[in-house]
Structure formats: structure tokens, C-alpha cells
C-alpha positions in Angstrom: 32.4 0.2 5.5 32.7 -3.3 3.7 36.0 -5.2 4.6 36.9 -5.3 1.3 36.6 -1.8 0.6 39.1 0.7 0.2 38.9 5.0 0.0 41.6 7.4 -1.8 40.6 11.0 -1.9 42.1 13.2 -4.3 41.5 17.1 -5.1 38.5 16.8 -7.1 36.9 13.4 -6.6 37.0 10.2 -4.7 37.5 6.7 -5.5 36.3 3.0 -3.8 38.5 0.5 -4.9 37.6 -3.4 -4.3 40.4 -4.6 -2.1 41.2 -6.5 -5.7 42.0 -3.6 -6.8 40.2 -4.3 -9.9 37.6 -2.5 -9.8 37.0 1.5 -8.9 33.5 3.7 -8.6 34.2 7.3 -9.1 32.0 9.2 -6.5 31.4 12.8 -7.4 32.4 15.8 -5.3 30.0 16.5 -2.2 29.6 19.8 -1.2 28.4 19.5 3.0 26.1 22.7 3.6 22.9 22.9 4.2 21.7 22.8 0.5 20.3 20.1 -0.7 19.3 19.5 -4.2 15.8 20.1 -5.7 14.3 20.5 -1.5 14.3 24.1 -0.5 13.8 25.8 3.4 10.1 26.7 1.6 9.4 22.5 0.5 10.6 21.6 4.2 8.4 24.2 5.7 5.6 23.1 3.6 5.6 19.2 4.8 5.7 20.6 8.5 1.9 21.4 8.6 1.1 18.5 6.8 2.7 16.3 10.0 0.9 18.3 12.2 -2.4 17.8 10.4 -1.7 13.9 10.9 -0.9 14.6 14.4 -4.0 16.5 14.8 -5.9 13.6 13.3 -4.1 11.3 15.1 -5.1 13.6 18.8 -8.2 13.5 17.5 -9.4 9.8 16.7 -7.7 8.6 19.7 -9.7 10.9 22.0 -12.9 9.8 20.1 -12.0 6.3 20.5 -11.0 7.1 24.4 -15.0 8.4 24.6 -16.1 5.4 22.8 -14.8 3.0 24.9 -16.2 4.9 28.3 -18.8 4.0 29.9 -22.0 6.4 29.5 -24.8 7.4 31.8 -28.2 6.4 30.1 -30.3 9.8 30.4 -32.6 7.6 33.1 -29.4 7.0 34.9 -28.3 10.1 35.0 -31.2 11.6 36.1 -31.3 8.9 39.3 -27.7 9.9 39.7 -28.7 13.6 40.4 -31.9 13.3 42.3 -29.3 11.6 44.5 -26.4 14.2 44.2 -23.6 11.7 42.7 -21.6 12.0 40.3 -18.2 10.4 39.6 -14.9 11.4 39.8 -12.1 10.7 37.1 -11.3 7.3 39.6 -14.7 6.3 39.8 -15.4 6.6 36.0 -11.9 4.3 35.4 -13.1 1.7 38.1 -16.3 1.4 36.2 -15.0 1.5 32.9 -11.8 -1.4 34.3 -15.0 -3.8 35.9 -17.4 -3.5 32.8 -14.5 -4.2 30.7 -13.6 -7.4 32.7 -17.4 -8.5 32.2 -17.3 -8.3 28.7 -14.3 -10.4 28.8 -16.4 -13.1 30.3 -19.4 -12.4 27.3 -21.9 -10.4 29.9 -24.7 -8.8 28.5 -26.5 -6.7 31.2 -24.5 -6.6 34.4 -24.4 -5.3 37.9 -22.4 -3.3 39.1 -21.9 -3.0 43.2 -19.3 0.1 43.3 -19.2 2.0 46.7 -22.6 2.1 48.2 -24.2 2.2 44.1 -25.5 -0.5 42.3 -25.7 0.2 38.9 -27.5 -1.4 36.1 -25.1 -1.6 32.7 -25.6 -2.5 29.5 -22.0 -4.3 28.6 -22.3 -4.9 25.1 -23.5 -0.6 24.7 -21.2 0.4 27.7 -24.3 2.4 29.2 -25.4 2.7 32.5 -29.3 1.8 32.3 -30.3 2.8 35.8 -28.2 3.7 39.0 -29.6 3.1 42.8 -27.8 3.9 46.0 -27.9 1.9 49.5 -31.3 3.3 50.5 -32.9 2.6 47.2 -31.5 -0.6 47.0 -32.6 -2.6 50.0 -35.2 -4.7 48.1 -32.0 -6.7 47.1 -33.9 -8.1 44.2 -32.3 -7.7 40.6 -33.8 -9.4 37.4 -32.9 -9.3 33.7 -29.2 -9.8 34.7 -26.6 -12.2 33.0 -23.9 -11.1 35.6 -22.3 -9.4 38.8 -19.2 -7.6 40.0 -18.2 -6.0 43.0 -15.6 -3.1 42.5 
């Protein structure tokens, strides 16, 4: 409360006074239940679902946008992937997603990607893996049509 306020209570209402005393607000009576005017228990329960709707929306573009911005297997790639009986764990999928992220902070394009004993051909800018090749596969060496590297 203000410094320069002042409270008297009295049977039926209650009074601020300036420290003046020049000036008083009557405050009317205030019943303290539960009761509040014009909102019922029915209005309350009503708004309820309506937060959880926004909550549900809210669940729900944030795992959409989650998806989004994960990297994806091309169908080529993932077909490469199971010929050769790989597929990546919940780690794996974060490492990849972490190093293609730190390429398209540098502005790459198309990138590879040397992750355990995979090399994997992504396109940054659509966060896809275009093809995938393991060690054996790989010992051409030879890469073209790449604006980048990274070794995770």
C-alpha cells in the first residue's frame, strides 16, 4: 500500500483516506467466497477445453516443425540404406541433423557427410539424404557435385 495511504474499517464498509485526510474513497463491502460475479463453475469449466485445444495446437505444430527440421532419407537413400541393413538410431539421426545444420550455417548446398563408416550425400538446403554408401561402396573416394564436407 501507498505511503500515503491510510484504511479504517467499519461494520458495513471501508474507507482510504489520503494521509491529508482530505480526501476518502468509499469501497464497498467484499464478500470472500468462492463466488464471483457474472463467472460461474460452468463459464470456468467452459474456458478449460478451450486451453487445452491451444495446447493441443500448440503439441502439435511444434512436433510438425520438429519433423520439418529433420533430416529425411531420399527414397534412393533409403533404399541403399536397406540393401545394406542400416538404419539410424535416435543419436545417429541427431548427429546428422546437428552436422547438416552446422553446413547450412556456412551457406552449403549439397554436402557430405562422413558419419561412422557412411558417407552420405545431402541436400542442405531440402534437409534430404540423396544417396547413402558405406566403406565398401565407398572406396572409389571420388565425390563430385559437392559444395562441402563434414566429418561427424
Amino acid at each position: 500500500m501507498p505511503a500515503d495511504l491510510r484504511i479504517t474499517t467499519g461494520h458495513e464498509n471501508c474507507c482510504l483516506w489520503s494521509r491529508t485526510g482530505k480526501e476518502m474513497i468509499f469501497v464497498a463491502p467484499v464478500q470472500l467466497n468462492d463466488n464471483i460475479s457474472g463467472v460461474s463453475a460452468k463459464t470456468i469449466a467452459q474456458q478449460k477445453p478451450q486451453q487445452s485445444k491451444r495446447n493441443d495446437f500448440a503439441g502439435a505444430l511444434s512436433a510438425e516443425l520438429q519433423k520439418q527440421s529433420s533430416v529425411r532419407l531420399s527414397a534412393h537413400a533409403e533404399k541403399r540404406l536397406a540393401e545394406r541393413n542400416v538404419s539410424f538410431s535416435e543419436s545417429e539421426q541427431a548427429r546428422l541433423d546437428k552436422a547438416v545444420e552446422r553446413v547450412n550455417g556456412k551457406g552449403a548446398d549439397k554436402s557430405l557427410v562422413l558419419m561412422d563408416d557412411l558417407a552420405l550425400l545431402v541436400s542442405v538446403k531440402n534437409r534430404v539424404v540423396i544417396t547413402a554408401l558405406d566403406a565398401d561402396s565407398a572406396k572409389d573416394g571420388v565425390f563430385t557435385n559437392i559444395d562441402s564436407a563434414i566429418i561427424i
